[in-house]
N, C-alpha and C positions, 0 to 999 in steps of 0.2 A: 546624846550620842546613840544613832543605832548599833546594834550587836553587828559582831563581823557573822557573813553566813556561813553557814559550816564548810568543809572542805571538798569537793568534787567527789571523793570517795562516799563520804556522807551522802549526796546528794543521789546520786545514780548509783545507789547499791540499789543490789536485787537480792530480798529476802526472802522467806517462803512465803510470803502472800505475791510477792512476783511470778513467783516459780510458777505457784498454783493458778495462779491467772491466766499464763502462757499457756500451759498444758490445759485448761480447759478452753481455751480458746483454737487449742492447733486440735481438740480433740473433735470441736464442732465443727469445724472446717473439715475433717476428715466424712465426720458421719453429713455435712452435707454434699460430698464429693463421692461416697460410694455409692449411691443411685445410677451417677453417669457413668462411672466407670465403670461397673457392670452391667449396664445397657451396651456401653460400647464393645463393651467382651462379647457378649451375645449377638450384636448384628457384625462384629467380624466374625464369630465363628460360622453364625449360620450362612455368611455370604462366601465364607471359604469350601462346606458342604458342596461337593454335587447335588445337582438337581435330582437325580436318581434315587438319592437318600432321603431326600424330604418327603415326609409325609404327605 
């Protein structure tokens, strides 16, 4: 007879190796998304500038 499988709580718990998995993965997606997001800060600010003020 196979064993019955554990109970859905068992199965799809999230323990601290979850946790820590999550947070290092939302933490790489962050640091791979501030590049663009500060480029795009940068060409709205400086396309907000007047001409006048640019170097």
């Amino acid at each position: 007879m196979d064993p019955a499988p554990p109970p859905a709580e068992e199965r799809f718990a999230i323990g601290p190796r979850e946790l820590r998995g999550i947070a290092v993965f939302a933490l790489l997606l962050a640091l791979l998304f501030l590049p663009v997001l500060a480029a795009s800060c940068a060409a709205r600010r400086s396309a907000a500038e007047p001409a006048a003020m640019r170097p």
